[in-house]
N, CA and C of each residue as an Amber inpcrd file, in Angstrom:
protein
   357
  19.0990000 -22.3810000   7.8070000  19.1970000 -22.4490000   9.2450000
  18.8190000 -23.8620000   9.6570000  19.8500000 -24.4020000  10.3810000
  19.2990000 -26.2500000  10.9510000  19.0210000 -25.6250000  12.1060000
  17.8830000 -26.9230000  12.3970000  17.1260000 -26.8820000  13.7220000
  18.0290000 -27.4900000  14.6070000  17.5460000 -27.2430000  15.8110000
  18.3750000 -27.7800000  17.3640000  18.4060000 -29.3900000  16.7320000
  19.6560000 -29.9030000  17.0780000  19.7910000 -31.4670000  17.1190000
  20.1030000 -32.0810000  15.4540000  20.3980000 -30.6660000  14.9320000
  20.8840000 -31.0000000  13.8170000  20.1260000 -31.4410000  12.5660000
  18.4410000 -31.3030000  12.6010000  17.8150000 -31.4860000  11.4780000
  17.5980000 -30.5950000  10.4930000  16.9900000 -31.2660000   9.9370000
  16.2630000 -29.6550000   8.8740000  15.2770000 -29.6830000   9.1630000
  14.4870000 -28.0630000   8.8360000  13.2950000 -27.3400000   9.3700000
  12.2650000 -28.3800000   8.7090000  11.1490000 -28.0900000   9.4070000
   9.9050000 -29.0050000   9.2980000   9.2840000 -28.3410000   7.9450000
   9.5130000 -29.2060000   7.1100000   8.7480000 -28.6550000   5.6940000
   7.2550000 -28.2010000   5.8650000   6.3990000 -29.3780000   6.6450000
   5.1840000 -28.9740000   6.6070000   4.7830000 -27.5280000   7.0950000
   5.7060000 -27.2440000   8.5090000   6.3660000 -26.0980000   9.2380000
   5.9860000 -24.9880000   8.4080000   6.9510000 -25.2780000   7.9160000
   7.6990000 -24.3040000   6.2270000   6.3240000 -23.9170000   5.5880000
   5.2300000 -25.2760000   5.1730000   4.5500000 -24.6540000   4.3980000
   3.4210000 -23.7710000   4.7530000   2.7370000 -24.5450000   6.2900000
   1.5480000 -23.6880000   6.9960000   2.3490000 -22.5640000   7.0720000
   3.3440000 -21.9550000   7.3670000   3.8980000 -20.2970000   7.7230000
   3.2500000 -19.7100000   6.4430000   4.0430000 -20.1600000   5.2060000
   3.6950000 -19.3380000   4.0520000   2.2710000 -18.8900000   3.5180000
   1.5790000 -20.2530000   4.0080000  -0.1150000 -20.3240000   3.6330000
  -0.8490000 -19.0500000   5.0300000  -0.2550000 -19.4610000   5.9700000
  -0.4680000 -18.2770000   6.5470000  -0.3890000 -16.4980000   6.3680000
   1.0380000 -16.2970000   5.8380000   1.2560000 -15.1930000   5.1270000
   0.6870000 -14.6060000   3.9650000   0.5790000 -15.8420000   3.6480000
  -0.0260000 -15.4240000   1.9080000  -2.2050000 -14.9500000   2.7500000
  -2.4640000 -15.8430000   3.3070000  -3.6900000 -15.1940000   4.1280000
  -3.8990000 -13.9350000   4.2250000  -3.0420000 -13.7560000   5.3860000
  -2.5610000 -12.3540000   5.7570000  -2.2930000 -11.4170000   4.6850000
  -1.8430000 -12.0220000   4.0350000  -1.3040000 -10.6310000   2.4400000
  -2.7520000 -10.3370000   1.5310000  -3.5310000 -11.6100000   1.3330000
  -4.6630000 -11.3930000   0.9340000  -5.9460000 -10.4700000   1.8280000
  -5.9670000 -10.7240000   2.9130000  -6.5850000 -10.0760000   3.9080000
  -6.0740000  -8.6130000   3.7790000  -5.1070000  -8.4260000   3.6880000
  -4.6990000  -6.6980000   3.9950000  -5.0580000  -6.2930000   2.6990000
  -4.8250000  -6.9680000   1.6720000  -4.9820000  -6.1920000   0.0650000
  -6.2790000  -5.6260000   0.1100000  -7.2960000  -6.7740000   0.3420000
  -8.5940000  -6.2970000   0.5950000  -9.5610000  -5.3770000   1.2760000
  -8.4820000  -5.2390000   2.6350000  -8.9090000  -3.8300000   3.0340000
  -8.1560000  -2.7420000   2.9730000  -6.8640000  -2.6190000   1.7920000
  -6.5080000  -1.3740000   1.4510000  -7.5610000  -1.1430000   0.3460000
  -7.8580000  -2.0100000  -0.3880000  -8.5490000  -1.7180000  -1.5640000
  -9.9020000  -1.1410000  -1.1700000 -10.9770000  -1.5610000   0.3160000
 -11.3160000  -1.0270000   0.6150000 -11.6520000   0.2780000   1.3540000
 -10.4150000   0.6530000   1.6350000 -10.0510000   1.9210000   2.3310000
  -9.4510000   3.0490000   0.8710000 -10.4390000   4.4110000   1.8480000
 -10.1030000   5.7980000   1.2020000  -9.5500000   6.4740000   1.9080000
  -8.6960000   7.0520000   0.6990000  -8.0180000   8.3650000   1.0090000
  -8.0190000   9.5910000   0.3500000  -7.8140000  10.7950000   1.3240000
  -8.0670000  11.9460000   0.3730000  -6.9360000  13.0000000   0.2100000
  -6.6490000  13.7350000  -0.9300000  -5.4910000  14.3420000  -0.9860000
  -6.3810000  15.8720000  -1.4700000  -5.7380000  17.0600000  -0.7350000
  -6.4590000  18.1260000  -1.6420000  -5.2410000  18.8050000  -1.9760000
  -4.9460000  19.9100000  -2.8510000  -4.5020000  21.3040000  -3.2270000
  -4.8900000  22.3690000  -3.0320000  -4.3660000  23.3620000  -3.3250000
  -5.2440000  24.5820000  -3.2010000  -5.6630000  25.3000000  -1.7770000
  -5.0620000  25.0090000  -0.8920000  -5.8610000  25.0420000   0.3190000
  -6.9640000  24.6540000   0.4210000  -7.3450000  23.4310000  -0.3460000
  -9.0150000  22.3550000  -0.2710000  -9.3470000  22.7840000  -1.2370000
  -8.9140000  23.4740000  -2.3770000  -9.5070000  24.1570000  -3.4980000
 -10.1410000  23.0900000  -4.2400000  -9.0250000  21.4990000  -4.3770000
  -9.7000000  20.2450000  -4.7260000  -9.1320000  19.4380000  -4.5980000
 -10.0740000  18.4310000  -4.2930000 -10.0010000  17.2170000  -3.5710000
  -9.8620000  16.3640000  -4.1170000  -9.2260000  14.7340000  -3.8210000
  -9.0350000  14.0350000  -4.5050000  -9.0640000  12.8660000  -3.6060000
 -10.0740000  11.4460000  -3.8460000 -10.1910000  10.4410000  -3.3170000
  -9.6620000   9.5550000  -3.8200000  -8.6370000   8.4010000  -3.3190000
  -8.7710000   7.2710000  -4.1490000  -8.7600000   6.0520000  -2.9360000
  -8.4370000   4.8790000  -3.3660000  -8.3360000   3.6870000  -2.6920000
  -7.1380000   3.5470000  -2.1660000  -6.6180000   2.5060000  -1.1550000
  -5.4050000   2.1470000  -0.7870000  -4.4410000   1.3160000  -2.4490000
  -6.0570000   0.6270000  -3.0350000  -5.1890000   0.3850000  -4.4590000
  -4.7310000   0.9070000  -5.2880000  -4.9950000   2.2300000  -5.1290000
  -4.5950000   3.5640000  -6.4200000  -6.1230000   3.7030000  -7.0590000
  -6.9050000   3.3100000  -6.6980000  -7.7780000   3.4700000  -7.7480000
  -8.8750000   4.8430000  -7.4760000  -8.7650000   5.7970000  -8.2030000
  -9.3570000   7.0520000  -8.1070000 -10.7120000   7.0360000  -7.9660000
 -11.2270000   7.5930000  -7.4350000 -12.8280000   7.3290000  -6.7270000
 -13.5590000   8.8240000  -7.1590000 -12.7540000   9.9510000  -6.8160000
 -13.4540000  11.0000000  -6.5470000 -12.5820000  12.2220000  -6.4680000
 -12.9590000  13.5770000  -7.7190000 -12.5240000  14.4620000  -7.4170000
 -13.4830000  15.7790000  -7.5260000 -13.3080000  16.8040000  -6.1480000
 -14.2900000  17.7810000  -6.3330000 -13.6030000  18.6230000  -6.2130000
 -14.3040000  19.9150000  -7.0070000 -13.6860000  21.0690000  -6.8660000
 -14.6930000  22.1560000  -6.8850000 -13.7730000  23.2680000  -5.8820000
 -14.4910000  24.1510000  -5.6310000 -14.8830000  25.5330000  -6.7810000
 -16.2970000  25.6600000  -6.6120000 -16.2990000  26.5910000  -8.1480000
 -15.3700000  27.4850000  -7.7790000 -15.1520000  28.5870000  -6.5240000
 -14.3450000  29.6110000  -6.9610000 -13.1420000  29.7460000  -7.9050000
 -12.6210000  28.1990000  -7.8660000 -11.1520000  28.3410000  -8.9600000
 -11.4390000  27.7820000 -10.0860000 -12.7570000  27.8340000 -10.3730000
 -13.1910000  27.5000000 -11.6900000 -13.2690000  28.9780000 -13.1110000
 -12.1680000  28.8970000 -13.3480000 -11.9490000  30.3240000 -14.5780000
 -11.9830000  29.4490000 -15.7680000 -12.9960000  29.8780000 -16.4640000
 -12.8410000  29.7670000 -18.0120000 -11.3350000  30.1110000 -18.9170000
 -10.9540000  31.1620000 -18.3010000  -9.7530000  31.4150000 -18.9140000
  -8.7160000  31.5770000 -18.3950000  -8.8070000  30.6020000 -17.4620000
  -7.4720000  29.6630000 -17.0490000  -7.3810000  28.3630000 -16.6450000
  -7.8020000  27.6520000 -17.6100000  -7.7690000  26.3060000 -16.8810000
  -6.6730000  25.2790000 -16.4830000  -5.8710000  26.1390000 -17.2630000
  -3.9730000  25.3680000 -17.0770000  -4.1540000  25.3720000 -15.3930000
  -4.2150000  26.3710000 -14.3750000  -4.6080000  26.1710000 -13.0470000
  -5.5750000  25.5320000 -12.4340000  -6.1940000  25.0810000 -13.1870000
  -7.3820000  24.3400000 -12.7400000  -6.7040000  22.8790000 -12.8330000
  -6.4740000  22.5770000 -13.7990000  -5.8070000  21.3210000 -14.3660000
  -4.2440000  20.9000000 -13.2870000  -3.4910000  21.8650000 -12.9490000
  -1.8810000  21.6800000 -12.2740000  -3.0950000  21.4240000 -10.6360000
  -4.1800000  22.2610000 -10.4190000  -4.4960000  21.6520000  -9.1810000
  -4.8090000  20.3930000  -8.7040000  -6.1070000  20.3370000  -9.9090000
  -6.7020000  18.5250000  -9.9650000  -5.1610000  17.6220000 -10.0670000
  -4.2370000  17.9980000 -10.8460000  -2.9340000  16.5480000 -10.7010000
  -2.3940000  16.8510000  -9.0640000  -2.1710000  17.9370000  -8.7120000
  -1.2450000  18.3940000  -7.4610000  -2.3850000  17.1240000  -6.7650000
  -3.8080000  17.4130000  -6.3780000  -4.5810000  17.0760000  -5.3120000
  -4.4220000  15.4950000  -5.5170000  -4.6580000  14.7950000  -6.8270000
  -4.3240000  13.4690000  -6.8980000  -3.2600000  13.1470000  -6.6140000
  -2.4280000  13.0890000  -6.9840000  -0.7710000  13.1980000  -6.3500000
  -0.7010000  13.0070000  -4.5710000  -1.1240000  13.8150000  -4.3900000
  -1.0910000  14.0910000  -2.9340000  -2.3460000  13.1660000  -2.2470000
  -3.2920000  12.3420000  -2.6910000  -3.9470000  11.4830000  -2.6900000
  -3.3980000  10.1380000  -2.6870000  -2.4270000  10.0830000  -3.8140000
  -1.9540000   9.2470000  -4.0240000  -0.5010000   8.8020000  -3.0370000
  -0.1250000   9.4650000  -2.6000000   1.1950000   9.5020000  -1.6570000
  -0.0060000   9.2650000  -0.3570000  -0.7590000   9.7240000   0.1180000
  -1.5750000   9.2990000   1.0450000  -1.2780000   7.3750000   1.0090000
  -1.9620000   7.1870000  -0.4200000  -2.3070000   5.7500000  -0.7910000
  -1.0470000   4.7630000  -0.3100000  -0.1940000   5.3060000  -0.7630000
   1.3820000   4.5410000  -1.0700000   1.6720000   4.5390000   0.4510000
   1.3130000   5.3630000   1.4630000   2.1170000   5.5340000   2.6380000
   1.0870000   4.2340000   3.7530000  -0.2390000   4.5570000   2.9710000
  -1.0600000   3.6900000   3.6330000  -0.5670000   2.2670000   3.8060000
  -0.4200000   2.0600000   2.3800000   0.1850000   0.5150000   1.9030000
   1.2400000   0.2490000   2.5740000   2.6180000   1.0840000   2.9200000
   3.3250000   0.9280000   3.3580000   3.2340000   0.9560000   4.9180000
   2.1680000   1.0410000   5.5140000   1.8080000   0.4760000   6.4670000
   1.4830000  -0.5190000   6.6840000   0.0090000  -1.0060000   5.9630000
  -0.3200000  -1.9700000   5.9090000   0.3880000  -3.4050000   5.5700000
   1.4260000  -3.1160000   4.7240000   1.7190000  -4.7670000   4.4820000
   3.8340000  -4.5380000   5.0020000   4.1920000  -3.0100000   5.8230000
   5.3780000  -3.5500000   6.5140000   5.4530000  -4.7950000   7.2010000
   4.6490000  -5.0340000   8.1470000   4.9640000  -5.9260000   8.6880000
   4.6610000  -7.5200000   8.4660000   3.7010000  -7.5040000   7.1620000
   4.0430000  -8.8140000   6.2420000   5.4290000  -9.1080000   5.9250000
   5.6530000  -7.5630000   5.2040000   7.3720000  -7.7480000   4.4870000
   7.8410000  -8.5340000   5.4080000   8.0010000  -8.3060000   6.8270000
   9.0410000  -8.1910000   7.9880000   9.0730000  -9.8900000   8.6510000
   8.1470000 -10.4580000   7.8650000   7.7070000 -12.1120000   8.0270000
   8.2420000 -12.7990000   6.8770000   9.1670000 -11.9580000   6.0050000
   9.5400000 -12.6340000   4.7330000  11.3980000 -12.6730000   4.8430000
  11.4240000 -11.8660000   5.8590000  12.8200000 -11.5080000   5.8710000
  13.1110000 -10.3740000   6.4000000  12.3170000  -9.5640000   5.9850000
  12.6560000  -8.4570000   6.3280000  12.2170000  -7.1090000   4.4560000
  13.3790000  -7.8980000   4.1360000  13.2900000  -7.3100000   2.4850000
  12.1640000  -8.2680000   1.3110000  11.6900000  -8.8580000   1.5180000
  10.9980000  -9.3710000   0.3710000  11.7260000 -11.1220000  -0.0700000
  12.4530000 -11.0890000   1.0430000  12.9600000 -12.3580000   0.6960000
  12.3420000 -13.4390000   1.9180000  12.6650000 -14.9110000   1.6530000
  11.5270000 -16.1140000   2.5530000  12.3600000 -16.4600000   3.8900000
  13.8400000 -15.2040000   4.3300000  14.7950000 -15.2280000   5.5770000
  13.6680000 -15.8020000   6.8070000  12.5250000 -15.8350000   6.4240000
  11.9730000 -15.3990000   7.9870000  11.1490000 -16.6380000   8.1080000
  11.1220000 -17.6860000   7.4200000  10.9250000 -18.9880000   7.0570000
  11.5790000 -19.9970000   7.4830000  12.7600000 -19.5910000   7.8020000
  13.7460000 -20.5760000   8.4580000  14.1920000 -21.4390000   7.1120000
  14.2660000 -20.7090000   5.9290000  14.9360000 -21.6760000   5.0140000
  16.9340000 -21.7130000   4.7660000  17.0650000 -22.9530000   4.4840000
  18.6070000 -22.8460000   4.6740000  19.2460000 -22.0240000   3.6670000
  20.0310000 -21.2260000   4.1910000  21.0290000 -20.2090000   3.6900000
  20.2510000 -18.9570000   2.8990000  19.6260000 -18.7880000   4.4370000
  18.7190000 -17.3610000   4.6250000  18.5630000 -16.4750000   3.4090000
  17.8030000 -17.3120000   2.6770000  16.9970000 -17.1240000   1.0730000
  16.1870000 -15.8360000   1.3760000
């Protein structure tokens, strides 16, 4: 994209945007990573915490679905509740850094930079 009057975009321009973004991208990582989320199964039977980074923090479960001789259900709950923890996580993120994306282009590309032939 040329600027009005026929130049090219202001490199320095160019570079404070990115140093800016990249800020911003660091700033949000840090507080997804600090932010929890919780996913349960079971009708709360068990719970499952993790971070906006994926990183699993915490799972409790309630004794009643605690059977010795069945733990295959015990086990499909604890993955169901992480799972569902984890889609928490992913949806978070996808909050948090849409509208970074949306400073890159849109898709992950530097369109939104004003670089020539909307890279």
């Amino acid at each position: 994209m040329v600027q009005p009057g026929g130049g090219m975009p202001d490199m320095q321009q160019i570079l404070q945007q990115a140093q800016q973004m990249q800020e911003q991208l660091a700033t949000a990582q840090q507080e997804l990573a600090n932010t929890e989320v919780s996913g349960s199964s079971g009708g709360g039977l068990v719970t499952a915490t993790v971070t906006g980074g994926m990183e699993l923090k915490d799972v409790t479960i309630d004794p009643s679905v605690v059977d010795p001789d069945d733990t295959e259900t015990l086990s499909d709950l604890v993955v169901a509740a992480v799972r569902d923890a984890m889609a928490s996580a992913q949806q978070l993120s996808e909050e948090k850094f849409g509208p970074l994306a949306g400073g890159l282009g849109g898709e992950g590309g530097l369109g939104g930079l004003g670089l020539p032939g909307g890279m």
